[in-house]
C-alpha positions as CSV (number, residue, x, y, z in Angstrom):
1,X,-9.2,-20.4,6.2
2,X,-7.3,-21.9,2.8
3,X,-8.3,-20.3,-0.2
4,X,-6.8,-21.3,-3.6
5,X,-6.9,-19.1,-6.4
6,X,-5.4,-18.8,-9.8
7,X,-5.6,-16.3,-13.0
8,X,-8.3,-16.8,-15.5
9,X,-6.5,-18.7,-18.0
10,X,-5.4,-21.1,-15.4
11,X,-1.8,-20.8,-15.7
12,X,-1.3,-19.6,-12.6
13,X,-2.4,-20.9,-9.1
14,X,-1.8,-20.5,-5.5
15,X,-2.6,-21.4,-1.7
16,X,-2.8,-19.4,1.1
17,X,-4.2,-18.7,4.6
18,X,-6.2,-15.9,5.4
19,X,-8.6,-14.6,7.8
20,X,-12.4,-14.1,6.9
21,X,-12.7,-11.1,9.4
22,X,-10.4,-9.3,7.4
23,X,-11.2,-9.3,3.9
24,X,-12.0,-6.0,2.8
25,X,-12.6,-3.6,-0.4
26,X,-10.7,-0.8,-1.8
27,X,-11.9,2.2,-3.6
28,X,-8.8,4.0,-4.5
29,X,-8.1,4.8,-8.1
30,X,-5.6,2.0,-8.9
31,X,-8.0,-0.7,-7.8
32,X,-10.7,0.3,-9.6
33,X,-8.2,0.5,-12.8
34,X,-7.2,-2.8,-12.1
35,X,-10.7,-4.6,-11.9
36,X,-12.4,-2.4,-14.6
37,X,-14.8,-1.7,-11.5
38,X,-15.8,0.2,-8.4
39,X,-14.2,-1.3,-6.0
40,X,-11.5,-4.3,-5.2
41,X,-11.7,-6.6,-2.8
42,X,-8.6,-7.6,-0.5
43,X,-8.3,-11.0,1.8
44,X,-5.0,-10.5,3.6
45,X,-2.7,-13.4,3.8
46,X,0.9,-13.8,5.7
47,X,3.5,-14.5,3.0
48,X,4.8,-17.5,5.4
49,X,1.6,-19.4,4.3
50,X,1.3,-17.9,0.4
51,X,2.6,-20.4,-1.7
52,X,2.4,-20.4,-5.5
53,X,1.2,-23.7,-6.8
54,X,2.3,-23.6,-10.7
55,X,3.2,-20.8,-13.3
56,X,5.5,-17.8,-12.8
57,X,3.8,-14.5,-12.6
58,X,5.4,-11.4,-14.0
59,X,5.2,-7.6,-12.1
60,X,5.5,-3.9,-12.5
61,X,6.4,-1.7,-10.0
62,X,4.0,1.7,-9.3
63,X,3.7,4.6,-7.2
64,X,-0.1,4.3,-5.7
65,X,-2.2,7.6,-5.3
66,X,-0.8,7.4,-1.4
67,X,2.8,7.8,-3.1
68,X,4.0,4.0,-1.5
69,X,5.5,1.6,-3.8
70,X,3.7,-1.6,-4.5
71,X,4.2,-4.4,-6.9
72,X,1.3,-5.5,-8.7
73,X,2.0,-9.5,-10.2
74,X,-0.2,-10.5,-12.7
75,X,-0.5,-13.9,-15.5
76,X,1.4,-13.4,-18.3
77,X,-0.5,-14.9,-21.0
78,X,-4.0,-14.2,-19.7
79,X,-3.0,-10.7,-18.3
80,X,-5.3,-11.3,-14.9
81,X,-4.1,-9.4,-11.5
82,X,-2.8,-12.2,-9.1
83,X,-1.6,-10.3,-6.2
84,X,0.5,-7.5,-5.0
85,X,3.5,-6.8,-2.7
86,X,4.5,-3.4,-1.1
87,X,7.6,-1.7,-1.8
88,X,9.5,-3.9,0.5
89,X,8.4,-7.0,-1.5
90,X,6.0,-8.3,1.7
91,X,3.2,-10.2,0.7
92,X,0.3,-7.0,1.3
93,X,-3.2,-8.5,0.3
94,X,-4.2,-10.9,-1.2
95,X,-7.5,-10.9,-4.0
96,X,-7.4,-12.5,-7.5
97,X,-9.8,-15.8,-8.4
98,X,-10.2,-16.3,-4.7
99,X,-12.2,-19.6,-3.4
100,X,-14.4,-20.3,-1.5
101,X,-15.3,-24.2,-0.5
102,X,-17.7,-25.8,-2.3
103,X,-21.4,-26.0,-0.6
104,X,-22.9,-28.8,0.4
105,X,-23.1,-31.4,3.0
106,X,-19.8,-33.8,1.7
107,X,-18.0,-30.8,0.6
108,X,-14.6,-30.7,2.0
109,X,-12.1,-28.2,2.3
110,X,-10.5,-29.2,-0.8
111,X,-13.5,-28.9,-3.1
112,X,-13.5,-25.3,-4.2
113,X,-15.9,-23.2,-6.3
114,X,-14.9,-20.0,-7.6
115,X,-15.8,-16.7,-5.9
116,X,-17.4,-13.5,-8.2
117,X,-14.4,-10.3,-10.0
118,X,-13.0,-7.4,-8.4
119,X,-8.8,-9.0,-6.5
120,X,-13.1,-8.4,-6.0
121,X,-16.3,-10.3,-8.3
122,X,-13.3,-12.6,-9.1
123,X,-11.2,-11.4,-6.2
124,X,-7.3,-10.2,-7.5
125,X,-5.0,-10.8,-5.4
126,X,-2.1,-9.3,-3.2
127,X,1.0,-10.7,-2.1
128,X,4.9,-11.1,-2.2
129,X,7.0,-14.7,-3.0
């Protein structure tokens, strides 16, 4: 499935492929720091088919609570979470302001509507470029 998704103020969007079956949430410490809530959820994409669409997001590296390495990539003017990368740089997970098609019977693929916040109720993404 293509999702699109971008940072809050907009200055930032991407594309990718992921697969539905495997979206999932995360309750670990970091993630809920990083959404200001329980939980984040996580759609995993393949970094061959992540593609960044306009802006260049800036990172931090941090030690999660399992010691790994990840890289956390975020807008910098708006501050939202985009995506993250593991220690290696591969492109991990993918939230953020994921998409989801627009409803309706002439919706097409292309006609997105923004999904609720968490990489989660806005989802934040995961990935590496």
């Amino acid at each position: 499935m293509l999702i699109t998704g971008g940072c809050h103020c907009g200055a930032i969007r991407y594309q990718a492929e992921i697969d539905p079956q495997r979206v999932s949430i995360c309750h670990c410490t970091d993630c809920q720091r990083l959404t200001g809530s329980a939980y984040r959820v996580t759609a995993p994409a393949l970094a061959e088919s992540f593609t960044l669409i306009s802006g260049e997001p800036r990172s931090y590296a941090k030690h999660g609570e399992s010691g790994a390495l990840s890289r956390q990539f975020f807008c910098p003017n708006c501050g939202s979470p985009l995506y993250r990368t593991d220690g290696e740089g591969r492109l991990d997970r993918h939230p953020c302001r994921q998409h989801r098609p627009a409803a309706g019977p002439d919706a097409k693929e292309t006609d997105m509507e923004p999904v609720g916040s968490a990489v989660g109720g806005e989802y934040r993404a995961a990935a590496a470029v």
